[in-house]
C-alpha positions in Angstrom: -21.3 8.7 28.1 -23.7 11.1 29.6 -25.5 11.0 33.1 -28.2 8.9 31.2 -25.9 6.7 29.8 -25.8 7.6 26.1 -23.3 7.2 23.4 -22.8 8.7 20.4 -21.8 6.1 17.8 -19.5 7.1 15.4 -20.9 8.8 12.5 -18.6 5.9 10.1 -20.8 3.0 12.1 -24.1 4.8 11.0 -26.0 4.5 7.6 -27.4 8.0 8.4 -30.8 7.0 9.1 -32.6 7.7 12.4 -33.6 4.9 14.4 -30.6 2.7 13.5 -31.1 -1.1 15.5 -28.2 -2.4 16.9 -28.1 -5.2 19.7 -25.6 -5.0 22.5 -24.3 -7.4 24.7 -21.5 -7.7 27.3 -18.4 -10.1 26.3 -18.5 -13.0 28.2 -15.2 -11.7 29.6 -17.0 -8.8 31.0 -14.8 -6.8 30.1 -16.5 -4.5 27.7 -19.7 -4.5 25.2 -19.8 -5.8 21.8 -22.5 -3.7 19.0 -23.5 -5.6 16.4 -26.1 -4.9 13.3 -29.0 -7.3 13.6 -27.7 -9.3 10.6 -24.6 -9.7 12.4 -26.6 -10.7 15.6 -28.1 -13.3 13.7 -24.9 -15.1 12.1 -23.9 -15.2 15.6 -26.7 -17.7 16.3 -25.8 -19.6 13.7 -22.2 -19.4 14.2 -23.1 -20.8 18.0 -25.4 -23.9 17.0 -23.0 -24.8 14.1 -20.1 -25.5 16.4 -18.3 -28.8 17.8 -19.9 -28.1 21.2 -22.2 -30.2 23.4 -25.7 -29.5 22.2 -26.7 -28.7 25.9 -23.5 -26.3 26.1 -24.7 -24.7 23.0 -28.5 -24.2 24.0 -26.8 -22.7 27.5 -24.8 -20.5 25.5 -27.9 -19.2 23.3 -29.7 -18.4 25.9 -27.3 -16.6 27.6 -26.3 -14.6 24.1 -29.8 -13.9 23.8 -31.0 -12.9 27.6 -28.0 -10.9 28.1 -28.5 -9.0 24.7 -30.2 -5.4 24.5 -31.6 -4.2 21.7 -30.5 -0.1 21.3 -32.2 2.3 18.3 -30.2 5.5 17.7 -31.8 8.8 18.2 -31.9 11.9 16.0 -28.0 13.2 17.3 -26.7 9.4 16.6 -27.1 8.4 20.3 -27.9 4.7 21.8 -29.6 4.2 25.6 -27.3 1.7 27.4 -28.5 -0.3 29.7 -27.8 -0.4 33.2 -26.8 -3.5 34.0 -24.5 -3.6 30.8 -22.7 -0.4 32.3 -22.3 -2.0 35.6 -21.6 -5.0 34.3 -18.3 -3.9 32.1 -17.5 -1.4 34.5 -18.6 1.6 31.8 -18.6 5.5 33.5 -18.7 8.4 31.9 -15.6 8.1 29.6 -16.2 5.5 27.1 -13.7 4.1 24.0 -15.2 2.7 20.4 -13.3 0.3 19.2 -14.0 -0.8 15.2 -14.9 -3.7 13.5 -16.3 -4.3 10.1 -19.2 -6.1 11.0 -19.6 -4.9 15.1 -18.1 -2.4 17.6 -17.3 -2.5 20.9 -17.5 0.1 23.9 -14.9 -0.1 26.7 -13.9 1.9 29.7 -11.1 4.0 29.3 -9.7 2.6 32.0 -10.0 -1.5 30.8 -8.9 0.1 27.4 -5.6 1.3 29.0 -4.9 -2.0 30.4 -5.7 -4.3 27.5 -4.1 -2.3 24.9 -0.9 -3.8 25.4 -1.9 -7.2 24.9 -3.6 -6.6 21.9 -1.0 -4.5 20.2 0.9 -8.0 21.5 -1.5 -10.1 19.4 -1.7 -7.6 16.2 2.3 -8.6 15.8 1.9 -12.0 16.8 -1.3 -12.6 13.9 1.0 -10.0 11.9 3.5 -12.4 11.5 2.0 -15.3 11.2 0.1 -14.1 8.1 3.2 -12.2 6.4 1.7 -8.5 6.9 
């Protein structure tokens, strides 16, 4: 990440157009930030108000998915303009990890990354073997 606190997403994540919307928001773990498509932004919505929850925990927890969102464009080099309060939210400096999805991506520290990625090479195995891979 750069003194103005932009990334450059990964060239695989892109469609190679310029001015590319994606909408960021911190994990409610605060732990890093999830980048998601606007379609997939949207199923998350849905996803939310089609749950078993409490109606007035779900309207909570739409407004807070929304409020806390960002919406980011990329530039001409790929680039995205984090926000602030994201950044100092998940604890985000100057060295940043990517970490893939199909549908969104997320951007830890390297430091967080280093200390979670034992636990999810943990869970990998554990889902591994549950589904016979």
């Amino acid at each position: 990440m750069d003194a103005k606190k932009r990334v450059a997403v990964p060239a695989s994540w892109l469609n190679g157009e310029v001015g590319q919307t994606f909408h960021v928001i911190p994990h409610p773990s605060g732990e890093y930030l999830v980048v998601m498509p606007p379609k997939e932004f949207e199923l998350q919505e849905l996803e939310i108000k089609g749950s078993v929850a409490d109606p007035k925990l779900k309207r909570r927890a739409i407004r807070e998915f929304f409020g806390g969102s960002h919406e980011v464009t990329t530039d001409k080099q790929g680039r995205v303009l984090l926000n602030d309060k994201h950044c100092e939210r998940t604890g985000l400096g100057s060295e940043v990890v990517f970490i893939g999805g199909r549908s969104r991506f997320e951007i830890w520290s390297r430091e967080a990354h280093i200390i979670a990625k034992p636990g999810q090479m943990e869970a990998l195995q554990q889902v591994a073997d549950l589904i016979g891979l």
